[in-house]
Structure formats: structure tokens, C-alpha cells
N, C-alpha and C positions, 0 to 999 in steps of 0.2 A: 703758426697754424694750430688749432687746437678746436676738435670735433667733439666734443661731449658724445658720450652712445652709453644710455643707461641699461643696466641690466647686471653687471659685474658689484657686488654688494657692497663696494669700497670705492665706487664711483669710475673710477681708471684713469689711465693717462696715455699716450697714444705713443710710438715709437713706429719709427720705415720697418718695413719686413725687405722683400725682393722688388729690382727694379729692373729694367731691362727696354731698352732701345730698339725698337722697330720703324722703322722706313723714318726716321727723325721724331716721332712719338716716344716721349718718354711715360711709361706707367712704373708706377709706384706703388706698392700694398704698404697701406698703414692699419697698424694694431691698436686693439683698446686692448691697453692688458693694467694688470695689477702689480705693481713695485716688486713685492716678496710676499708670501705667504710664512708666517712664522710662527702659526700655528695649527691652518684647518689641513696643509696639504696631505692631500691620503697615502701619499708614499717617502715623500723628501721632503723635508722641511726647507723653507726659502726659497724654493723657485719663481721666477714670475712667470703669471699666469697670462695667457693672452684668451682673450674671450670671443672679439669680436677683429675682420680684416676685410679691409675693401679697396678699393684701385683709384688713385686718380689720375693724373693727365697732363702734361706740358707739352707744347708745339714749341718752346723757342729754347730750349735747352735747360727748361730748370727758373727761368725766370719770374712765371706765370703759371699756374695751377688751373686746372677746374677739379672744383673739389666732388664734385657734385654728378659724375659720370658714372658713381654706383651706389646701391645703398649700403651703411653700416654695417650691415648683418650680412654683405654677399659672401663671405667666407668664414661658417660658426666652428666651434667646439674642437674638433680635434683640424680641423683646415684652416686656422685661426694665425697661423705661419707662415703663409705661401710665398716659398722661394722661386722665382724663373729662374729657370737654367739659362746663363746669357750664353749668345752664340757671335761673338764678335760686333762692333762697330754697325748701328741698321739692323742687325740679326741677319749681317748679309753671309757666315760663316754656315747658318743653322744647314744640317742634313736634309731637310725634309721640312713642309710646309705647316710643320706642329710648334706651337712653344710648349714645352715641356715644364710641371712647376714639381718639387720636390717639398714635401710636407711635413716637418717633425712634426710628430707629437708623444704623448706617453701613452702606455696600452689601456690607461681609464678613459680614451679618447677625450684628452684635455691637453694642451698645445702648450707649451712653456718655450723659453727664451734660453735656458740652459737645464738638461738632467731628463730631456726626453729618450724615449726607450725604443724609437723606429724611423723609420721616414716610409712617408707612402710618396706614389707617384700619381698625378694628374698629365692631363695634356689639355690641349685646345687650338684651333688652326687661328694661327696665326692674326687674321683679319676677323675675329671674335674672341680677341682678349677681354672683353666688357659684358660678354654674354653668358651671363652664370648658366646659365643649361647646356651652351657647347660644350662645356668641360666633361671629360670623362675619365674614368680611373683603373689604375694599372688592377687585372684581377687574376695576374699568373702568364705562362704560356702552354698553347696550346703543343698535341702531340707531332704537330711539326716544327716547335720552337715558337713559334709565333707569338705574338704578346695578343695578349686580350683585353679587352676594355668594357667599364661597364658607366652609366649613368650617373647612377647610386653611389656615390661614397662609402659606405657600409658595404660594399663590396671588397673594398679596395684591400689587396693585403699587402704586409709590410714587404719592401725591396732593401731593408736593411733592417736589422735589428742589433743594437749595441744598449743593454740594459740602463736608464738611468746617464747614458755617456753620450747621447746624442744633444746637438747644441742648433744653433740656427745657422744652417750651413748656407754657402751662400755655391753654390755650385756653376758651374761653367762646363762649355764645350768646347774644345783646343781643334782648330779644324787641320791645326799642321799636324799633329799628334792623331788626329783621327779618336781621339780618347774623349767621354768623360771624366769629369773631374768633382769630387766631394771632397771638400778641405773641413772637418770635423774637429769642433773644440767638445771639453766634457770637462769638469771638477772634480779633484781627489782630496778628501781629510787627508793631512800627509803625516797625522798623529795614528788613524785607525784604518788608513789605507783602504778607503772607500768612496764610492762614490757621493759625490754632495752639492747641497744646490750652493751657489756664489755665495747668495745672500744671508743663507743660514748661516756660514762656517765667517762671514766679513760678520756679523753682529754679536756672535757667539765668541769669538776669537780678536776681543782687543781690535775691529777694524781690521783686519790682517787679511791676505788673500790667499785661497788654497790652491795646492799646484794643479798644474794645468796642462794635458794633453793637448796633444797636436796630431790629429791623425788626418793624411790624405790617401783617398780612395780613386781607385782607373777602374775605368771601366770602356767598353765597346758600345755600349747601351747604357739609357738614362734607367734601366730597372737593374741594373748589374749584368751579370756576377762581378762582385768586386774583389780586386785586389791590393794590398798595402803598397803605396806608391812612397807612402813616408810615414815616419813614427816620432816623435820625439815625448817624454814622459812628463819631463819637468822644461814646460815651454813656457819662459816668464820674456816680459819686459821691466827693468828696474828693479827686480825680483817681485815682480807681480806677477801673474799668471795670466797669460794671452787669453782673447777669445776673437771670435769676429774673426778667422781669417778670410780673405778674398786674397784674387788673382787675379786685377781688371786685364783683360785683352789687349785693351787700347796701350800698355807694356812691355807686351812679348814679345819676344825675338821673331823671326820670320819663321823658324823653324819650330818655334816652341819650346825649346830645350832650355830658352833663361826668359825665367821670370820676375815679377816682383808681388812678392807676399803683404800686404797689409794686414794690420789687426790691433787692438786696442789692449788696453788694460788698467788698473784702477785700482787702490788709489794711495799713493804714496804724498810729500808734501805736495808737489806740483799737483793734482787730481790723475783728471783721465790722460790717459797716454798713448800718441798712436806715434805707431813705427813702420816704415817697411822694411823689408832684407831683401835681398837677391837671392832668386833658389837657381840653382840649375838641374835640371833634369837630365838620366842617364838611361840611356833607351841597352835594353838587356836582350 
């Protein structure tokens, strides 16, 4: 599958962003984005850029596509990410009749794949995942706690901020756990102990991969407060450095408390690398 959308100055290449099963519809966001930038980017050198994200659509499990259910441009600039928060099997788990999308992007309102510096929150009822104007955006809480919502994107402020360390989270709702959940990768130089984009530090560094954070976030609500549920600093496979982690649903214990972590990594002889572990969880 491969969708040309011009506009990105190096033409692009297209990668899944968030995916998420509702009533046996599966949507998909796919990204035009750019490989690495490895020289114009205005703050980290090598990140990829994603430019442009839109949805498509399968009724039989993945088999069959329609490509053609939104246009290229229905998610630009800094919305260029959009993760669904899944909510079990059907979305039959979800709280309330919203799907929730969680948004990295950087504070130049420009969307990358790893080394963005926020994530905002969207929402949209469930039976208008396809309708770019039903979405609307987290814009605070109000004076009785409340969340607030606006239209406008350019409203929306950040529900997390992690400088430069935020990665393309793939986030979920544990309905045994009652929790949110944000599993967050980020890249460190582990010469100058800073943050950096993959691509910079693998072309600069001999092919080599830089280490790799693992941070998971809980929460009660898909806008926070969050809390660290897990850390780990130097999270490799093969002594590569993870990214990508997920925690599919269709895994968990009934209780929630064991799961299975997936996540990638790249690139040693064999190339890309995926693993999963078994996490368990300890309720405090």
C-alpha cells in the first residue's frame, strides 16, 4: 500500500500511526512522513517528520482496506501522529461513548516519530471516527474539575510535557485496572547524556543505536495527572534500544495485573527486532 501526498519537500514515505477496533471495524491512521532530517530540523537533528495522517478502514480483519474513507490532509502539522487510546476487544472495554486519540508532537507544532516534547489530547464519539469536525480538543479543566473541550486544535494544551523525550505512544485503557495507560519511549546520546533523535545518533555513530528509555505512565483520566508506573533507563533489545512499546489487551490477564509488553528495535546483523516480555503489575 503506498499513497503518495505531496507537500513534504523530500516527497515521503508513509508508516501506521494508531489503530483501534470498534464494533469489528478496524481504522488505521497512516502517516506521510520523512525518513530523518539530518539537517534542516529546528531543534534535533534526525528525527522523522510526519507531515500529513489520515484513517482508513477494514470490515474483515485486516484483509481488505478502503483506502479512500478520508482525505490525505485529514490530520496536518502538529496532529500528524494520532494515536487511539484502545479500549479492549470492539472498544467494548471503553468508559464512555468517546474514542480518545493522544497526539505527540514537538512545541514548533511539527509531529515526529521520536524526540517530540508533548502530547495533546483529542476525542470524538465513537460513531464519527471519520468525521474530522466531530473531533475536539482537550483545553484544561474547568473550576469544578471538569475537562474542557474546544474545536480548534490551536487550542489544545499540552496533557503532558517531557522535553524532546516524547516518542509515538501507543496508549491503552486497562478496564480491570480502571487506569490509563501511556508506555513512552525517548533517545539518549549515552556519550553527552542528552536527549536525541534515533536517526541522528545511528548515522553519526558508526550505525550504532542510542540508549533507550522506557517510561510507563497511569493515569485515571486520558488528560492525567500522571503518575510513573515504570522506568527503566537503558531499555535495549540485543543491546539496541527499544521503541514502540504496546500492551495489546487481547494478552492480559483478567485482572490486568500480567501483561505482555511488545516493542521493536534496530539494527544489529539480523535487522529490525521485535520481542515481547511479560510485565506484571503491582497495585500500591
Amino acid at each position: 500500500y503506498q499513497r503518495r501526498v505531496h507537500g513534504p519537500p523530500y516527497g515521503g514515505n508513509h508508516k501506521p500511526a494508531g489503530i483501534i477496533d470498534i464494533n469489528g471495524t478496524l481504522y488505521l491512521a497512516v502517516q506521510c512522513m520523512t525518513a530523518c532530517d539530518l539537517e534542516g530540523d529546528p531543534a534535533m537533528v534526525g528525527r522523522q517528520r510526519n507531515w500529513h495522517a489520515w484513517i482508513i478502514t477494514s470490515k474483515d480483519g485486516g484483509k481488505n482496506w478502503n483506502l479512500n474513507v478520508t482525505e490525505p490532509d485529514f490530520f496536518g502539522q502538529r496532529l500528524a501522529n494520532p494515536m487511539f487510546i484502545g479500549a479492549g476487544p470492539g472498544y467494548q472495554d471503553a468508559p464512555d461513548d468517546y474514542v480518545y486519540v493522544h497526539f505527540p508532537t514537538a512545541r514548533e507544532n511539527i509531529s515526529y516519530w521520536d524526540g517530540n516534547d508533548i502530547l495533546l489530547l483529542g476525542r470524538v464519539p465513537k460513531e464519527q471516527l471519520l468525521n474530522r469536525s466531530a473531533y475536539v480538543f482537550f483545553t484544561g479543566l474547568d473550576q469544578a474539575g471538569n475537562p474542557t473541550w474546544h474545536a480548534n486544535d490551536s487550542h489544545a494544551v499540552p496533557i503532558l510535557e517531557y522535553t524532546h523525550m516524547v516518542g509515538e505512544d501507543h496508549s491503552f485503557y486497562s478496564t480491570s485496572l480502571k487506569k490509563y495507560f501511556v508506555p513512552n519511549y525517548g533517545f539518549v546520546d549515552p556519550y553527552e547524556h542528552k536527549p536525541i533523535g534515533w536517526h541522528g545518533f545511528y548515522h553519526s555513530h558508526n550505525y550504532s543505536s542510542p540508549l533507550s528509555q522506557l517510561l510507563v505512565l497511569e493515569s485515571a483520566n486520558p488528560w492525567g495527572p500522571w503518575a510513573i508506573a515504570c522506568m527503566k533507563n537503558n531499555w535495549e533489545y540485543v543491546g539496541n534500544g527499544g521503541y514502540c512499546p504496546d500492551f495489546p489487551q487481547r494478552w492480559a490477564s483478567k485482572d490486568g495485573l500480567t501483561q505482555w509488553m511488545t516493542g521493536g528495535s534496530c539494527c544489529n546483523t539480523t535487522g529490525y527486532i521485535y520481542q515481547s516480555t511479560r510485565v506484571t503489575f503491582t497495585l500500591n
